[in-house]
The first five atom37 places (N, CA, C, CB, O) and aatype in JSON, in Angstrom:
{
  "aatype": [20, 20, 20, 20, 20, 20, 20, 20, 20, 20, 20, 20, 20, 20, 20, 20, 20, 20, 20, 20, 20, 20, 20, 20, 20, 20, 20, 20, 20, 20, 20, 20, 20, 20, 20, 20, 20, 20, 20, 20, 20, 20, 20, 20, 20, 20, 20, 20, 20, 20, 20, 20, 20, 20, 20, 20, 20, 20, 20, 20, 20, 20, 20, 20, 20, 20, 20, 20, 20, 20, 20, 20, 20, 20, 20, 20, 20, 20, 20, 20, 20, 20, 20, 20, 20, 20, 20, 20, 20, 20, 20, 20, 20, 20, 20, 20, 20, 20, 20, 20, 20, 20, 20, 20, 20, 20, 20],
  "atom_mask": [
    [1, 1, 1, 1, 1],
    [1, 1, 1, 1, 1],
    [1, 1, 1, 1, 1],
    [1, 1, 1, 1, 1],
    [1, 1, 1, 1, 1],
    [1, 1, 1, 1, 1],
    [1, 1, 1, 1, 1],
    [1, 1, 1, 1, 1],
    [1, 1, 1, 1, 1],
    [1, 1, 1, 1, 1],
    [1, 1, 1, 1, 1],
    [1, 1, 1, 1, 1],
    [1, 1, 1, 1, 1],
    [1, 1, 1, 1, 1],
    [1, 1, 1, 1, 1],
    [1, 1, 1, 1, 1],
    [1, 1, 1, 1, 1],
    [1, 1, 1, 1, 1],
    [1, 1, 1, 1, 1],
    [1, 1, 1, 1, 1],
    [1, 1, 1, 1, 1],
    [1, 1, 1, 1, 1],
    [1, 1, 1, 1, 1],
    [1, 1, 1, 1, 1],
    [1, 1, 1, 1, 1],
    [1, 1, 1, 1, 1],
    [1, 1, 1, 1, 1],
    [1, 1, 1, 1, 1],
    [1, 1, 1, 1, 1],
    [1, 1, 1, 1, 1],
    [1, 1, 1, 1, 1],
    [1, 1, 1, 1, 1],
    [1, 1, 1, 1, 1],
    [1, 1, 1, 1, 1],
    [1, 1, 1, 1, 1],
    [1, 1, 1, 1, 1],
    [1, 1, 1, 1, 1],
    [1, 1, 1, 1, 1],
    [1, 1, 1, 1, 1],
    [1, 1, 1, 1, 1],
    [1, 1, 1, 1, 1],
    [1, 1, 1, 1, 1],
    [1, 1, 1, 1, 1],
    [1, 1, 1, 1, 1],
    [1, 1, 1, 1, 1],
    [1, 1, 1, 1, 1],
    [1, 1, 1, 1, 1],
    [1, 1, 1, 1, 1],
    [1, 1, 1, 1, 1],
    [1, 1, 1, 1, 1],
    [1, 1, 1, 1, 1],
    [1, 1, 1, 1, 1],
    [1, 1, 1, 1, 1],
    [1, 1, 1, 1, 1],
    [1, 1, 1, 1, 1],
    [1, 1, 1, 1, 1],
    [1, 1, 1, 1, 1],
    [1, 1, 1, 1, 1],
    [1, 1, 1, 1, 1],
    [1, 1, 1, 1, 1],
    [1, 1, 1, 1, 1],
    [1, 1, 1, 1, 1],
    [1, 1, 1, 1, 1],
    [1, 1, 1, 1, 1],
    [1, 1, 1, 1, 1],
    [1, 1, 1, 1, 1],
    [1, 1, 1, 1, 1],
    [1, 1, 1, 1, 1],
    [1, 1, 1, 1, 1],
    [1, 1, 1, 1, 1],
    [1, 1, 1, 1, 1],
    [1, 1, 1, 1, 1],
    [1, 1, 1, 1, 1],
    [1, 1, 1, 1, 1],
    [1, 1, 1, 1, 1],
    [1, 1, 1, 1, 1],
    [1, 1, 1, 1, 1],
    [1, 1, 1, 1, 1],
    [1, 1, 1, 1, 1],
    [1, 1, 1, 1, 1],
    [1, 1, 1, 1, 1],
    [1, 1, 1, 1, 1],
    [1, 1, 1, 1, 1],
    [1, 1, 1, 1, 1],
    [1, 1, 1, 1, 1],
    [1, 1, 1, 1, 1],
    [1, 1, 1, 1, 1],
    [1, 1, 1, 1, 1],
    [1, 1, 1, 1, 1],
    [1, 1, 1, 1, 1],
    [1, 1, 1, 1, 1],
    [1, 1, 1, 1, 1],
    [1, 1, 1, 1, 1],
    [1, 1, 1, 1, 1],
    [1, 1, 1, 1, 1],
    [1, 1, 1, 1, 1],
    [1, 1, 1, 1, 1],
    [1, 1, 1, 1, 1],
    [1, 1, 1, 1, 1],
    [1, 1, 1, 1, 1],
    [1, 1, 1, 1, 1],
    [1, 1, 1, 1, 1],
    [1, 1, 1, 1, 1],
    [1, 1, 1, 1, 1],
    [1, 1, 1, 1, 1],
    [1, 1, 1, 1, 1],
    [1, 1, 1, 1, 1]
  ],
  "atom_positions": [
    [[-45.51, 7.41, -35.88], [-46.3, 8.6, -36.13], [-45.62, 9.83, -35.52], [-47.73, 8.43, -35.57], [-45.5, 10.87, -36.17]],
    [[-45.11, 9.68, -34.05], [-44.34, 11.01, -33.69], [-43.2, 11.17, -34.38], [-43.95, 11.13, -32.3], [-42.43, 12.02, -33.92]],
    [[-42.85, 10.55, -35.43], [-41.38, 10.74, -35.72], [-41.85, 11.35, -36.67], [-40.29, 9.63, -35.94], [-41.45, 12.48, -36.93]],
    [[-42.8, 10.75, -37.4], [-43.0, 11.61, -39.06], [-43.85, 13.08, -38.84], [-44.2, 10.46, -40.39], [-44.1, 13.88, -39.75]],
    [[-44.23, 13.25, -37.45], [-44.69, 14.09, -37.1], [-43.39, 15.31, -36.94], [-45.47, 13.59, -36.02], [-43.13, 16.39, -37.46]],
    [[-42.9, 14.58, -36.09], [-41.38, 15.54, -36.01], [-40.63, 16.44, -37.38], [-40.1, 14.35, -35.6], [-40.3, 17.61, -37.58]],
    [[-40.57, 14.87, -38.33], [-40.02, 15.17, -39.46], [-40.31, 16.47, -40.01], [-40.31, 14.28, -40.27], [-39.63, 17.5, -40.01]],
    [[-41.86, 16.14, -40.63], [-42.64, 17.42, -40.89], [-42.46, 18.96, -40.31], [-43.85, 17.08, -40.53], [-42.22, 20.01, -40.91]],
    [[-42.65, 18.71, -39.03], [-42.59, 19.92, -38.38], [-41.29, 20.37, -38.59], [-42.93, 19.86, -37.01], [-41.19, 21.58, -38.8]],
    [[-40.24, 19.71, -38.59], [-38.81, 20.25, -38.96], [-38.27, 20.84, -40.39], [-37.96, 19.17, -38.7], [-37.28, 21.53, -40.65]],
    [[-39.46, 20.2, -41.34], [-39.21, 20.41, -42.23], [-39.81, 22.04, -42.89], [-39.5, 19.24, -42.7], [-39.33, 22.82, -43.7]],
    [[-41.29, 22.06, -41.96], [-41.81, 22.94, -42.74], [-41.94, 24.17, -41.41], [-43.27, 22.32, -43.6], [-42.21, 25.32, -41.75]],
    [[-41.78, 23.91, -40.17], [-42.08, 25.19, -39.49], [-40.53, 25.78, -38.47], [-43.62, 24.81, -38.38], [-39.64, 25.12, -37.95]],
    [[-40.72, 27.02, -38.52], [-39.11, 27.42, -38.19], [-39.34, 28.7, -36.84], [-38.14, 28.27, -39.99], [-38.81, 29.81, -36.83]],
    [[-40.43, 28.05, -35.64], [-40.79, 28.66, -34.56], [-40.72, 27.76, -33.48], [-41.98, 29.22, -34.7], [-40.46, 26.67, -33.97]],
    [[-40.8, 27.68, -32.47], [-40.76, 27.29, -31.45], [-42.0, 26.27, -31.63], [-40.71, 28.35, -30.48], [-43.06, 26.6, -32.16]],
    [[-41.72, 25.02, -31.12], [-42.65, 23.54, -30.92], [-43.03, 23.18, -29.68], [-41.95, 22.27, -31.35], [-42.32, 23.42, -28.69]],
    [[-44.15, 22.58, -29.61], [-44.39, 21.76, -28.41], [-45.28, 20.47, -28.97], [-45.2, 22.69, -27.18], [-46.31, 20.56, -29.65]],
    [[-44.57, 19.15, -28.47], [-44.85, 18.32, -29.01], [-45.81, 17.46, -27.8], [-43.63, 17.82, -29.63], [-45.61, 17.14, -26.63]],
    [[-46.47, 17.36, -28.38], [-48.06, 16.96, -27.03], [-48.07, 15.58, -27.37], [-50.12, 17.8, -27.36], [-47.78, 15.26, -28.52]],
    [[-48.42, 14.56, -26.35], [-48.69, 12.87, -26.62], [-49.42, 12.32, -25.64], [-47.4, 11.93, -26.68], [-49.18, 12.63, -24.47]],
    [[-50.31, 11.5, -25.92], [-50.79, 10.88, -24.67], [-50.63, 9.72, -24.49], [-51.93, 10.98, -24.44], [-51.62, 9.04, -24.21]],
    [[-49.16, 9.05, -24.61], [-48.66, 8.16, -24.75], [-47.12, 8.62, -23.92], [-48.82, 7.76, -26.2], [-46.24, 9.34, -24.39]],
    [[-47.15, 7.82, -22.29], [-46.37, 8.85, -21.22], [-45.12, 7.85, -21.69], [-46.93, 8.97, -19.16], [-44.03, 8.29, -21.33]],
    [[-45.07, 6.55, -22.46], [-43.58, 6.43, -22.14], [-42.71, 7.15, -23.22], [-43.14, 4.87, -22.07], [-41.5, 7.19, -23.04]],
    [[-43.37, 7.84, -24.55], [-42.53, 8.35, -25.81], [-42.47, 9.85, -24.8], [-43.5, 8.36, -27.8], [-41.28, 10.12, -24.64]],
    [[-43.17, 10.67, -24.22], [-43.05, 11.67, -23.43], [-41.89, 11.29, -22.29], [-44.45, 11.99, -22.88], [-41.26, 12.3, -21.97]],
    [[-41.47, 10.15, -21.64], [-40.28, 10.34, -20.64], [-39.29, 9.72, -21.54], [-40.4, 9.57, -19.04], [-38.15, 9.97, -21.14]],
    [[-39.32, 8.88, -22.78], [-38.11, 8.91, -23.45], [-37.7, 9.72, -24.25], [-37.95, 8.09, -23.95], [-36.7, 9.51, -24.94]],
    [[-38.3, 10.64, -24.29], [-38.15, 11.99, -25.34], [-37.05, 13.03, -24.06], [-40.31, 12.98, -25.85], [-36.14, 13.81, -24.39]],
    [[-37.6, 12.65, -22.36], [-36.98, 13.61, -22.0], [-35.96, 13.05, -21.18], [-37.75, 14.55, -21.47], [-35.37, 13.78, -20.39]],
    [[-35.7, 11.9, -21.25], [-34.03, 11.17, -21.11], [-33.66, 11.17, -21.45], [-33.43, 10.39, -21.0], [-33.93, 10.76, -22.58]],
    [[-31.8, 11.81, -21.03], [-30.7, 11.63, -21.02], [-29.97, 10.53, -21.36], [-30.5, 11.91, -20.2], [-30.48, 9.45, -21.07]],
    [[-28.76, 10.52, -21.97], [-28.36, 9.28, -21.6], [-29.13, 7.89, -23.29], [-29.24, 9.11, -19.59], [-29.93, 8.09, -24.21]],
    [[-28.26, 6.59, -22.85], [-29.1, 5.82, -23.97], [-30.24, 5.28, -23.31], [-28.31, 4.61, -24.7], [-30.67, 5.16, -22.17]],
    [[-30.59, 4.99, -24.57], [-32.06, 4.56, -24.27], [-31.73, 2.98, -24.22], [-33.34, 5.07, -25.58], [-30.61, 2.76, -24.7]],
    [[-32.44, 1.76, -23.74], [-32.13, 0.42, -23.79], [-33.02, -0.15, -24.18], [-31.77, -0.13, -22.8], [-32.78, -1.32, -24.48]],
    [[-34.75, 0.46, -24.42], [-35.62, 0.11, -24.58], [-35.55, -0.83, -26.11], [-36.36, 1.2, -24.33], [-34.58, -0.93, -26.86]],
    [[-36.77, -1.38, -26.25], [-36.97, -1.9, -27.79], [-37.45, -1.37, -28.96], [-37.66, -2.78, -27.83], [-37.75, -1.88, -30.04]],
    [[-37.46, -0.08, -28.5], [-37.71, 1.7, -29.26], [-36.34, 2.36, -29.81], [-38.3, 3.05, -27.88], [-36.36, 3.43, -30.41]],
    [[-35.22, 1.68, -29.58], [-33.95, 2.37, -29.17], [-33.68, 3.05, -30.49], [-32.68, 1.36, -28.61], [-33.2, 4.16, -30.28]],
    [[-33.81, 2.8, -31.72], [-33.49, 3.13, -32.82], [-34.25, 4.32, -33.27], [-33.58, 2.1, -33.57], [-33.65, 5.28, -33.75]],
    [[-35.78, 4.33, -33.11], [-36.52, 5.03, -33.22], [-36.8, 6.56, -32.19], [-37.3, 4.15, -33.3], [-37.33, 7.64, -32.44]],
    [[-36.11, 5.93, -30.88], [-35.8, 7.19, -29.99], [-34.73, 8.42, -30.51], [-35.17, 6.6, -28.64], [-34.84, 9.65, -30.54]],
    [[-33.42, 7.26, -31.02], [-32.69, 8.04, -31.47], [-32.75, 8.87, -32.7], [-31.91, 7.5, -31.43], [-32.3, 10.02, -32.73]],
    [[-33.41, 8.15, -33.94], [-34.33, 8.81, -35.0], [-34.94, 10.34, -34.13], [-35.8, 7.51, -35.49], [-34.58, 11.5, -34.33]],
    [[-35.94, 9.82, -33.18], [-36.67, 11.49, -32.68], [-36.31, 12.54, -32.0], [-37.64, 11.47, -31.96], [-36.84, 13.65, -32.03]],
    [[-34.67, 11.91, -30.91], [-34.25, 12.9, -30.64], [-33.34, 13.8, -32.07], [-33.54, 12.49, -29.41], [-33.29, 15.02, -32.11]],
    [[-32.73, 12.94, -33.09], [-31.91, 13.55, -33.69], [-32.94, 14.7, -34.65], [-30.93, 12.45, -34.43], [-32.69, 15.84, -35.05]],
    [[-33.71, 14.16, -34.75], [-35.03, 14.91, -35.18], [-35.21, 16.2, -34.84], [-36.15, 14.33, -34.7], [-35.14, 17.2, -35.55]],
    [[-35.43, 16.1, -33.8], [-35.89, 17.18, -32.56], [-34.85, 18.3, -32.59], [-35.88, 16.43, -30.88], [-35.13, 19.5, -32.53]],
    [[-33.16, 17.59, -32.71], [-32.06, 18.94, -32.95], [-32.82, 19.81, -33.93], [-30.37, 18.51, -33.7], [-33.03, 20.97, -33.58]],
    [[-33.19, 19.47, -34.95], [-33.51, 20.45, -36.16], [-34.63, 21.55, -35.98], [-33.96, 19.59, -37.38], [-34.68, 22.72, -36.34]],
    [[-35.33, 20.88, -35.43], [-36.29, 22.53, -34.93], [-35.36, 22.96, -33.54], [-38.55, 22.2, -34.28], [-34.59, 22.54, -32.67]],
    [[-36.32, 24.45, -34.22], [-35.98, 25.8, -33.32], [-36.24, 25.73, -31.74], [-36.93, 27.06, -33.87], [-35.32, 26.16, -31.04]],
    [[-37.06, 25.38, -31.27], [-36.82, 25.33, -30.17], [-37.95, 24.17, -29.91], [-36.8, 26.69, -29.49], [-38.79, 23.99, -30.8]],
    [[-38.0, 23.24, -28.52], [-39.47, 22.2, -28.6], [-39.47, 22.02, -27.36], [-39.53, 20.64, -29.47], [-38.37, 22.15, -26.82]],
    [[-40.46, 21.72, -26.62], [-40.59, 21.04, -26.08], [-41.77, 19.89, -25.9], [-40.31, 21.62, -25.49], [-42.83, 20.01, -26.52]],
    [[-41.58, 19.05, -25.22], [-42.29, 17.46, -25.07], [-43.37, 17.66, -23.84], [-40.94, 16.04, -24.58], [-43.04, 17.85, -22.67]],
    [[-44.67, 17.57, -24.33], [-45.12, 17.27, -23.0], [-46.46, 16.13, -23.25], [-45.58, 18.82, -22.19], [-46.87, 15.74, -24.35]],
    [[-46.98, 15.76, -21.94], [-47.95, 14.76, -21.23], [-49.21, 15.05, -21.49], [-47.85, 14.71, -19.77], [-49.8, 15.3, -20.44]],
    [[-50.04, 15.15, -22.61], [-51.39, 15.45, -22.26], [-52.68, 14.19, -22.31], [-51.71, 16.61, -23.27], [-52.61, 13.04, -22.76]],
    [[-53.93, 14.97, -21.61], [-54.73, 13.71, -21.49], [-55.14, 12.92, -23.08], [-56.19, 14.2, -20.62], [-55.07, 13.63, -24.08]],
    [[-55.48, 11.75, -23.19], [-56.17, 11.15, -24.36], [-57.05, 11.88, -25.06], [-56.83, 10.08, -24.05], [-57.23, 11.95, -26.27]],
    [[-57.82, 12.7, -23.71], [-59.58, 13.73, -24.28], [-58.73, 14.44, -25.27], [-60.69, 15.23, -22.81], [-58.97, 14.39, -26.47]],
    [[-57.83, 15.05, -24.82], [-57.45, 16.38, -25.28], [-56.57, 16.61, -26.91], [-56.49, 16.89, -24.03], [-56.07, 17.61, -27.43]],
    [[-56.72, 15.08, -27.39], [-55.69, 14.72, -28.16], [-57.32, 13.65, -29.34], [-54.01, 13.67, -26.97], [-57.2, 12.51, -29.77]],
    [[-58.27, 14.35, -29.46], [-59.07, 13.93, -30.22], [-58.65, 13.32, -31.84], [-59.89, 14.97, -30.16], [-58.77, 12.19, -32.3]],
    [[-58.14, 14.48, -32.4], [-57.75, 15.02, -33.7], [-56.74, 13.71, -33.91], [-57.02, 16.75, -33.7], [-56.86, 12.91, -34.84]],
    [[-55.66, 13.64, -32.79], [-54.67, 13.11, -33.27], [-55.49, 11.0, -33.09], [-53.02, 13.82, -32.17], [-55.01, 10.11, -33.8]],
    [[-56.4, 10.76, -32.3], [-57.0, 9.38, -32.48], [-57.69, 9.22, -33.56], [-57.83, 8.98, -31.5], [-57.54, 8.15, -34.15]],
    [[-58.97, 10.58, -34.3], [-59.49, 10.21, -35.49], [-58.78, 10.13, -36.65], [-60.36, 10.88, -35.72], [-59.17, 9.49, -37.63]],
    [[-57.46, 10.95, -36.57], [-56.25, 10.51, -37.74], [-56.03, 9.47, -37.36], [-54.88, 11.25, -37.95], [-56.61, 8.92, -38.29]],
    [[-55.59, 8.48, -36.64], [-55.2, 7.11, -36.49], [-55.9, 6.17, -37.03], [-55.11, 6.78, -35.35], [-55.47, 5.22, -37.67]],
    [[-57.65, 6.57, -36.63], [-58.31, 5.88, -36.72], [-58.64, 5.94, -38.83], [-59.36, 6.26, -35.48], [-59.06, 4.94, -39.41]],
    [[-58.41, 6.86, -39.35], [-58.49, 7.04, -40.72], [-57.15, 6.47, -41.17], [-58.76, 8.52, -41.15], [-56.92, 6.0, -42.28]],
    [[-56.58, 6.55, -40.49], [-55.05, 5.82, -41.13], [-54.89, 4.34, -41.47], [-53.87, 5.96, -40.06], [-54.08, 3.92, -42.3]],
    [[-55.97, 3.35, -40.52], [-56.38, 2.46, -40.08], [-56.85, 1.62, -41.65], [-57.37, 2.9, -38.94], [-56.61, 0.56, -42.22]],
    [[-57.71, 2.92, -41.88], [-58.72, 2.51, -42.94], [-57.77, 2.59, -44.75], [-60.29, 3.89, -42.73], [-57.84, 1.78, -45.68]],
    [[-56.91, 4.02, -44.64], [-56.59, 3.8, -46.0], [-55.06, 3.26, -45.96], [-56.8, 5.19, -46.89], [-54.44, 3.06, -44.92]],
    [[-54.46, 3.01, -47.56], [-53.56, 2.2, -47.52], [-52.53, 2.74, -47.91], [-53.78, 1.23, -48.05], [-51.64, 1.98, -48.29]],
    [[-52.31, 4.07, -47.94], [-51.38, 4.59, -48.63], [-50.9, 5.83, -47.68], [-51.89, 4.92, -50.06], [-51.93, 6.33, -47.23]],
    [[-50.1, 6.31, -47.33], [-49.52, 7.6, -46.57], [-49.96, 8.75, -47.03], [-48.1, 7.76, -46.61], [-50.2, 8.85, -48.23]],
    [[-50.15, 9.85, -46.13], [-51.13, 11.24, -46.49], [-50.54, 12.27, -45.6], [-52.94, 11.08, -46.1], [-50.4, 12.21, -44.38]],
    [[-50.17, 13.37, -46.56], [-50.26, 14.87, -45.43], [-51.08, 15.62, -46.38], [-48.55, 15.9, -44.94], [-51.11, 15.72, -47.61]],
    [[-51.81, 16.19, -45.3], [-52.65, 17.61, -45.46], [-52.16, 18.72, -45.24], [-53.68, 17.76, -44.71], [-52.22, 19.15, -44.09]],
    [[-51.61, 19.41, -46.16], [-50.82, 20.77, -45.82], [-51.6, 22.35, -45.96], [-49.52, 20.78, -46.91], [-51.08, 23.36, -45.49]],
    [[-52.27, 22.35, -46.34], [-53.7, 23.22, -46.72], [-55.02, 22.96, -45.81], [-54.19, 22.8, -48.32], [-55.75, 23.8, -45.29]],
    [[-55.09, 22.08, -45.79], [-56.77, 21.63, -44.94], [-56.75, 20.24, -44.85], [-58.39, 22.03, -45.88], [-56.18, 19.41, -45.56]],
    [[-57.56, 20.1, -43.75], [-57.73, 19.17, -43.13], [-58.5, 17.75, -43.72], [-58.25, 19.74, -42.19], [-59.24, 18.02, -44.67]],
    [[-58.48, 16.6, -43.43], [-59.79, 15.89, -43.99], [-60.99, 16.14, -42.97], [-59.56, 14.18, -44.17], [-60.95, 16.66, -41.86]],
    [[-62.24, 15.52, -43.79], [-63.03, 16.43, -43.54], [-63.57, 15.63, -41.94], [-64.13, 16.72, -44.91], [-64.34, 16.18, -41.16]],
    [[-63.02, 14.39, -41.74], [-63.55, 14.16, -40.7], [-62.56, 14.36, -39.26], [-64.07, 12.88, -40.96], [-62.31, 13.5, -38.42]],
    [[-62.19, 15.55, -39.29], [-61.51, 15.98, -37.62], [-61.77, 17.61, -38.46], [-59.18, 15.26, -36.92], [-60.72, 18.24, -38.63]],
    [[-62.86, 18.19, -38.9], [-62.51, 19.73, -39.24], [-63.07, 20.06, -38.26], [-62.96, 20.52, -40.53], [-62.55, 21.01, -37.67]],
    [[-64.44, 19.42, -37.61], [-64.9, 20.14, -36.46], [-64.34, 20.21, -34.93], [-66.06, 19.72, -36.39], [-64.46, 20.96, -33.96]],
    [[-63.63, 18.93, -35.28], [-62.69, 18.34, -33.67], [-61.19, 19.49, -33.82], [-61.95, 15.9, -33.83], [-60.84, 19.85, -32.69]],
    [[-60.71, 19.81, -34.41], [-60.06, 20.78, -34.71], [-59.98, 22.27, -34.59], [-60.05, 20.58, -35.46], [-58.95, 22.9, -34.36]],
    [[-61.24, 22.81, -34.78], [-62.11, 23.99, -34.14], [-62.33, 23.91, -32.82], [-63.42, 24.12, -34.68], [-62.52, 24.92, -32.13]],
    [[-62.34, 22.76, -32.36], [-62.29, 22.73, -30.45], [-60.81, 22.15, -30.19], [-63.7, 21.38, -29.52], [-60.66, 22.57, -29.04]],
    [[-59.77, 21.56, -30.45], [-58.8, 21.46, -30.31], [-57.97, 22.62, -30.13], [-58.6, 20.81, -31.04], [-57.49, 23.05, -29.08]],
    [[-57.84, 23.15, -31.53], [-56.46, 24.24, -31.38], [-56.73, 25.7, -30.76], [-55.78, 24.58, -32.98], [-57.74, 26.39, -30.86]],
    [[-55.56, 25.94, -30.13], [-55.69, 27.15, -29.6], [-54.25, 27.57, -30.12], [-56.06, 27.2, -27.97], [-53.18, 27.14, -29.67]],
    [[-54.41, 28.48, -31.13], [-53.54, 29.22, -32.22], [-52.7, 30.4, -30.97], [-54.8, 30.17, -33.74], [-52.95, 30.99, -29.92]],
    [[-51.91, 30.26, -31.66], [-50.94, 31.15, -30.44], [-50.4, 32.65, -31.35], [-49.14, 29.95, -29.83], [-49.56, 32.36, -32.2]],
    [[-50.67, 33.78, -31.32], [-50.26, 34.6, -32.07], [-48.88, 35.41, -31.8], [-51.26, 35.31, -32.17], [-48.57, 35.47, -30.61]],
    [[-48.37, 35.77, -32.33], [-46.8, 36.44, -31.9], [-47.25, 38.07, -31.62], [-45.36, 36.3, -33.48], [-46.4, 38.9, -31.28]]
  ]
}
């Protein structure tokens, strides 16, 4: 999921990233140096090479609470059988968790 997350974002936004997870070991292998040895190793390297392509990113640690949006997508992902992006709007069940989630950053 963080990779196709990455993908996306590389594909379609051309500003500065910050990539939030509440999942601390993809957050300290995102910010090691060096190879990875883990049983991720392929897929690390997939996200860092990823990661060259946007403009600028960084990786950080946040709590589970704070990362609502991104469990009820999991949890809908769970359910259907086929792959989905929403590029316009949201589905309808994280529109309200979303309104308390994001805090839009203006230039």
């Amino acid at each position: 999921a963080c990779l196709e997350g990455i993908q996306l974002a590389a594909e379609w936004i051309n500003k500065p990233t910050i990539i939030e997870s509440d999942c601390l070991t993809i957050v300290k292998v995102l910010h090691e140096m060096g190879v990875n040895r883990s049983g991720i190793t392929n897929i690390v390297k997939e996200l860092k090479a990823s990661m060259t392509l946007l403009l600028q990113v960084r990786v950080r640690k946040i709590g589970r609470e704070c990362n609502r949006v991104a469990y009820e997508l999991a949890q809908l992902a769970k359910l259907i059988t086929n792959c989905a992006v929403w590029r316009m709007r949201a589905p309808s069940c994280v529109n309200e968790l979303l309104k308390l989630d994001c805090n839009p950053i203006f230039d």
